[in-house]
C-alpha positions as CSV (number, residue, x, y, z in Angstrom):
1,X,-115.2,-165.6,-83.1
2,X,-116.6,-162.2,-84.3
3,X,-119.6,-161.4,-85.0
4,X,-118.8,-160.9,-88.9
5,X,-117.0,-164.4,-89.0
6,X,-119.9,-166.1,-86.9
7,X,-122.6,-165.1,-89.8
8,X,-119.9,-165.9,-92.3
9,X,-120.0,-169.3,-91.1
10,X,-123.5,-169.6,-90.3
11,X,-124.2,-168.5,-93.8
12,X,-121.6,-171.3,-95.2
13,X,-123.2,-174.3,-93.3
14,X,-127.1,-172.6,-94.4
15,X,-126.1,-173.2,-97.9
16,X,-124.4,-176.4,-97.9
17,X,-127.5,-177.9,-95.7
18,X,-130.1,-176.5,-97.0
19,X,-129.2,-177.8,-100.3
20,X,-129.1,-181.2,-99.1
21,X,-132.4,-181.0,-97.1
22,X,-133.7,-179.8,-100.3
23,X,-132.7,-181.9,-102.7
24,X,-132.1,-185.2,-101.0
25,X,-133.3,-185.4,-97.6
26,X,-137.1,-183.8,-97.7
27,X,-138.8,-186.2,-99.0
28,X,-137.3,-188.9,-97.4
29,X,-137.4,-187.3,-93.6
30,X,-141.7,-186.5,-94.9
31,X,-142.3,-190.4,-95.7
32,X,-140.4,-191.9,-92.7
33,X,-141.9,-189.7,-89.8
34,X,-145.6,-189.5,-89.7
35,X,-147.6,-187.6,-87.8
36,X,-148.7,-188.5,-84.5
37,X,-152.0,-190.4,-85.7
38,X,-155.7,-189.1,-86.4
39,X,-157.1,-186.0,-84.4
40,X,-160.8,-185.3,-84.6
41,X,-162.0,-182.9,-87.1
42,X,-166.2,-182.8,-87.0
43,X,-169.0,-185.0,-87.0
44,X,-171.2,-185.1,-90.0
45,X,-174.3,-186.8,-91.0
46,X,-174.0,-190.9,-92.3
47,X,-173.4,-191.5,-95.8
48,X,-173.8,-194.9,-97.8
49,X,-170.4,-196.5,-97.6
50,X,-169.2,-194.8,-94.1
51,X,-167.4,-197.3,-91.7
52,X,-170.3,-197.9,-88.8
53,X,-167.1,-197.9,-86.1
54,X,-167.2,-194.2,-86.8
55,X,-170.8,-193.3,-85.7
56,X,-171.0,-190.6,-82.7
57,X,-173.8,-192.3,-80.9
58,X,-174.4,-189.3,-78.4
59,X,-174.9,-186.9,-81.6
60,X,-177.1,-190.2,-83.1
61,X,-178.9,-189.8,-80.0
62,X,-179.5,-186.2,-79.7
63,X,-180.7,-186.2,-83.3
64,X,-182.2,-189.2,-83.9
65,X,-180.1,-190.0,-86.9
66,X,-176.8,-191.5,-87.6
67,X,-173.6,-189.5,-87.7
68,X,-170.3,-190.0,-87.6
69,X,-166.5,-188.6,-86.6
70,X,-164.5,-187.4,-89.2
71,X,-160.7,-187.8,-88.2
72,X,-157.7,-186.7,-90.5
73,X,-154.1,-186.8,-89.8
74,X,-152.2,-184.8,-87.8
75,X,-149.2,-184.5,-89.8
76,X,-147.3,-181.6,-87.7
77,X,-144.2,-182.8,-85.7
78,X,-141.9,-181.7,-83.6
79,X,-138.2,-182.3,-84.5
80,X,-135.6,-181.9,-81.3
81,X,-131.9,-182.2,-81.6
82,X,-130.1,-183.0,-78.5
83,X,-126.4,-182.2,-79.1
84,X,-123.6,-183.4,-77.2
85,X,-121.3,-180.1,-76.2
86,X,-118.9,-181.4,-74.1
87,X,-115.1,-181.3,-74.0
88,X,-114.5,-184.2,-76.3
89,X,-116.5,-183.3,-79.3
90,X,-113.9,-181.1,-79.9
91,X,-111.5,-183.9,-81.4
92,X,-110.8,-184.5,-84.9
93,X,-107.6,-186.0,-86.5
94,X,-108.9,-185.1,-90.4
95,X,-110.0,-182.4,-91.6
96,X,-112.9,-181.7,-88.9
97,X,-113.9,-181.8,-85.6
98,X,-116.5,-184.2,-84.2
99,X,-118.6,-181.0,-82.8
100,X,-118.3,-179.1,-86.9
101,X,-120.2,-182.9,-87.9
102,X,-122.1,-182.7,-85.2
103,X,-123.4,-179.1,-86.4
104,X,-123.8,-179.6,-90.1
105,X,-125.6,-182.8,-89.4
106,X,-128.4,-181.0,-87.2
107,X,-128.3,-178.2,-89.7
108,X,-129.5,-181.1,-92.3
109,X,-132.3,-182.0,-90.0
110,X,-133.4,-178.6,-89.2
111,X,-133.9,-177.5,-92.8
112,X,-135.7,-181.1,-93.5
113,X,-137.8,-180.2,-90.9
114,X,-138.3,-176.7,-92.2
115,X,-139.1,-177.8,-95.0
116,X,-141.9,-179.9,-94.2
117,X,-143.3,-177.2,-91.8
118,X,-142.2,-178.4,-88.6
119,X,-141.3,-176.9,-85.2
120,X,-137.3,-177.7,-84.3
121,X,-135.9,-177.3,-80.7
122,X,-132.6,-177.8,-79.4
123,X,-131.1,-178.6,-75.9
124,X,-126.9,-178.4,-75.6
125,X,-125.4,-180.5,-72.9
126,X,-122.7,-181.1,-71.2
127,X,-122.8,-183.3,-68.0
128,X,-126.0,-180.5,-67.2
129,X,-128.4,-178.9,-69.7
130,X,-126.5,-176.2,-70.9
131,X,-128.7,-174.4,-73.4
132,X,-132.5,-175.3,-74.2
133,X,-134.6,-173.6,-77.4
134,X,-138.2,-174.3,-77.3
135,X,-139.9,-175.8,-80.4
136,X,-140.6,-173.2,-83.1
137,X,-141.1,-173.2,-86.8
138,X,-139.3,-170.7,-89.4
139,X,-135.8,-170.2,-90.7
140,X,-134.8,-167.9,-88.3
141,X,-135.4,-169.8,-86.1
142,X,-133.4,-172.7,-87.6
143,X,-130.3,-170.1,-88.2
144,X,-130.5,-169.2,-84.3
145,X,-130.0,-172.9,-83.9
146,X,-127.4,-173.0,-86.0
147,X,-125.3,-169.8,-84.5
148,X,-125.7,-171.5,-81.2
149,X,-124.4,-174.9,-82.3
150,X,-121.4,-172.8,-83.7
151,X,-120.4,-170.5,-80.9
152,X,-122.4,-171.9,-77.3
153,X,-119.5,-172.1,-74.7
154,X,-120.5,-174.6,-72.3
155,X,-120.1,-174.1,-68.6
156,X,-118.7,-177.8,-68.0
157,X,-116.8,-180.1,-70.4
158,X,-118.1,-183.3,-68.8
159,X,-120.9,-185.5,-70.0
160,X,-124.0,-187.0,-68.9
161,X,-126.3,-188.2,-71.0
162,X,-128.8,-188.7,-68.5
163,X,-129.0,-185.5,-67.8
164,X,-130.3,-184.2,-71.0
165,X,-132.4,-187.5,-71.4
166,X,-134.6,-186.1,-67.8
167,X,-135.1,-182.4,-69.0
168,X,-136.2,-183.8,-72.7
169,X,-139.1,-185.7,-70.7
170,X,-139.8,-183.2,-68.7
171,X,-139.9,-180.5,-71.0
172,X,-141.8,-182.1,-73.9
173,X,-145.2,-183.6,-73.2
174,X,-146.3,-184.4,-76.1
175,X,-144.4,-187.1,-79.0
176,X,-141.8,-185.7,-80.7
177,X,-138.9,-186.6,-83.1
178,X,-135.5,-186.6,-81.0
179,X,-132.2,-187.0,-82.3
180,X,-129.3,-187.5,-79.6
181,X,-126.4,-186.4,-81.4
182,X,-123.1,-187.3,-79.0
183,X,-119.5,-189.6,-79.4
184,X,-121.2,-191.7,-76.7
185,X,-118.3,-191.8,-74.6
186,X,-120.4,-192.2,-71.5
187,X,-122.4,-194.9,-69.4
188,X,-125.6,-195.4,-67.6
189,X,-128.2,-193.9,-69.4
190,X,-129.8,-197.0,-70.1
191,X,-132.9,-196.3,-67.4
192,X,-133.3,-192.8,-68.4
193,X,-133.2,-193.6,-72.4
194,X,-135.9,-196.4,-71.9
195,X,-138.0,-193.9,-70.5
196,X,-137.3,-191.5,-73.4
197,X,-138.0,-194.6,-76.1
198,X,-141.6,-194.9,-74.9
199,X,-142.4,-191.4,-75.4
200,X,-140.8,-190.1,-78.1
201,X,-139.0,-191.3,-81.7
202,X,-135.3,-191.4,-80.9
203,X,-132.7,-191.7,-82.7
204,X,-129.1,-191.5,-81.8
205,X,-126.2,-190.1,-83.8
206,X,-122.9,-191.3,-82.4
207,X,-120.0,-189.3,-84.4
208,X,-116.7,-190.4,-84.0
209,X,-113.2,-190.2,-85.0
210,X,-111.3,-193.4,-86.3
211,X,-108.2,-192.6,-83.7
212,X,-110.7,-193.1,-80.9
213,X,-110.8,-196.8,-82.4
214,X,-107.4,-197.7,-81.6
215,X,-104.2,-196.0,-80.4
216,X,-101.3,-195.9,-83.1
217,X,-97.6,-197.0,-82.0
218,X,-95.7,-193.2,-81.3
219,X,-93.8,-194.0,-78.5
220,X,-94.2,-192.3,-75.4
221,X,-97.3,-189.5,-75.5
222,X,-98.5,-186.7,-73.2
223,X,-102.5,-187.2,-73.4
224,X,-105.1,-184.5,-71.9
225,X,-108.6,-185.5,-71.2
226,X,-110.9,-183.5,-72.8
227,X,-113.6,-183.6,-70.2
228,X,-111.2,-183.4,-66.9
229,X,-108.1,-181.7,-68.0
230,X,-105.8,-184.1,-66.9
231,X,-102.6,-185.0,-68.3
232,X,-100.8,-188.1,-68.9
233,X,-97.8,-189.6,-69.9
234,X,-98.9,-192.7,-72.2
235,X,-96.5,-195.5,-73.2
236,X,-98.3,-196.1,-77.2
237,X,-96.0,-198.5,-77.7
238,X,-97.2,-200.7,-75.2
239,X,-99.4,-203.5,-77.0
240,X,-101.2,-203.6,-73.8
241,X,-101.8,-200.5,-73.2
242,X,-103.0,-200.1,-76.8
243,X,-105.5,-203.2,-76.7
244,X,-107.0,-201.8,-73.0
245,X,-107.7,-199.1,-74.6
246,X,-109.5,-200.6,-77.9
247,X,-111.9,-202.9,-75.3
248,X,-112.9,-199.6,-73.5
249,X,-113.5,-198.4,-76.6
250,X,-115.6,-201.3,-77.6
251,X,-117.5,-201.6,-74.6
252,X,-118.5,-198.3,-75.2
253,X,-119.5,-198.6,-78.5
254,X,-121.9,-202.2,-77.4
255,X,-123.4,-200.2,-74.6
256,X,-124.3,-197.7,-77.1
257,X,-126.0,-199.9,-79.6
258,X,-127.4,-202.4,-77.1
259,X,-129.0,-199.6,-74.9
260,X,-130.4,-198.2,-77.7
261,X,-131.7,-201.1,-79.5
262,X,-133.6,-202.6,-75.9
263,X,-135.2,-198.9,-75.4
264,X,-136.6,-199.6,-79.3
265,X,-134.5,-196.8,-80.6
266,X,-132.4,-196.3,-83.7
267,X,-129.2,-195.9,-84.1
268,X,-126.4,-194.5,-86.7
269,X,-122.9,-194.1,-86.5
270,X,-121.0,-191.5,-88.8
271,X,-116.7,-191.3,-88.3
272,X,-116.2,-187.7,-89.3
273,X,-113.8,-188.6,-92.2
274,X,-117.1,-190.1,-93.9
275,X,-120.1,-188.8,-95.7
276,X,-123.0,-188.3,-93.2
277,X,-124.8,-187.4,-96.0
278,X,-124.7,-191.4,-97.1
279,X,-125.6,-192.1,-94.0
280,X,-128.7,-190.4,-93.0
281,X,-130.2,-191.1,-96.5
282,X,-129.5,-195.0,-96.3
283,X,-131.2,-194.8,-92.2
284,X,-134.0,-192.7,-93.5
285,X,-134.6,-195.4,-96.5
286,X,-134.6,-198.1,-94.0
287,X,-137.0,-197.0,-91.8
């Protein structure tokens, strides 16, 4: 992709998202993510009517009159989008691929973050971290973001999830927003994910195609894996075959929503011939 078509394209998915962030999605992302509690401000002298839980006694003390800690709300956050780049996001069977959803739908978040003053950050994974951007605020930023989403080539076309779940940790020390966005074609990241939970406010995106549901009956089908290359000749019209495929399918998808749900995060699925839009409002009005 040239440079010209790259900024063409960044420009496209700036308008569509920013509109939604806008007009649908910034109020709702302000009232369901709060800040990360009360930070101390000052300390100012009693007044008729203060709680008495809030008295400073060492400034009491010093002064020989009562005074108190003012606290207010840190209302700042940090938004980061973890984004699944391996070889099987690029799949789609309508009219786009799971890693153009994938894009948009960070794009949405990014501007809703924006939006409320925020700092975003992105890592890109693969079955390694391929890319990480530290938190900052600004729409440059958020456009940088966006132009790597679009264009990043990773190194590997594998996934691990647990991969990116460590370097998150590590990297961010303090509470942050944290959107896994990934077809969730992968196992044991259970640990790693629990770990994540009790730090941070996650949320994972699985996007999916409906022809990664179930086979359809065409006979006999070459098939590449998308992470390992490999091809294979694949009888379709083989009811086994077709319903051994389903159940991995399946036990993926339980993994997904049970591992999550035990590490007390959310979750949200959204097939790519469906609106996300829909969908992120209706998980933002539930939390």
């Amino acid at each position: 992709m040239d440079t010209k078509e790259l900024l063409k394209k960044v420009r496209k998915i700036e308008i569509k998202t920013r509109r939604l962030s806008d007009h649908i999605f910034g109020g709702e992302y302000h009232s369901t993510f709060k800040g990360r509690g009360m930070t101390f401000s000052e300390v100012r002298q009693y007044q008729f009517g203060d709680d008495v839980r809030s008295i400073d006694w060492n400034v009491t003390a010093r002064y020989n009159e009562p005074y108190i800690k003012v606290f207010e709300e840190e209302r700042e956050l940090t938004m980061m989008l973890v984004a699944d780049i391996s070889g099987s996001e690029l799949f789609g069977t309508t009219n786009q691929f799971k890693n153009e959803i994938v894009t948009e739908i960070s794009a949405t978040l990014a501007f809703s973050a924006l939006q409320n003053n925020d700092k975003v950050g992105l890592i890109l994974f693969s079955d390694q971290v391929e890319l990480f951007i530290p938190p900052k605020k600004g729409k440059t930023h958020v456009l940088r973001i966006i132009r790597e989403l679009l264009e990043f080539k990773p190194k590997s076309n594998k996934t691990d999830i647990t991969q990116a779940l460590k370097f998150l940790t590590n990297v961010m020390k303090k509470k942050a927003i944290v959107f896994v966005l990934s077809d969730f074609i992968a196992s044991d990241y259970e640990r790693s994910l629990k770990i994540t939970g009790n730090k941070h406010d996650v949320t994972g995106i699985r996007v999916y195609d409906e022809r990664e549901e179930n086979i359809p009956n065409l006979g006999m089908v070459q098939m590449m894996d998308a992470e390992t290359g490999a091809l294979q000749l694949i009888n379709t019209g083989s009811k086994k075959v077709r319903n051994t495929y389903a159940e991995f399918h399946r036990e993926r998808l339980d993994y997904f929503k049970e591992t999550f749900k035990k590490s007390g995060c959310g979750v949200l699925d959204c097939r790519v011939d469906e609106s996300y839009v829909k969908k992120l409002l209706g998980y933002f009005k539930r939390r």
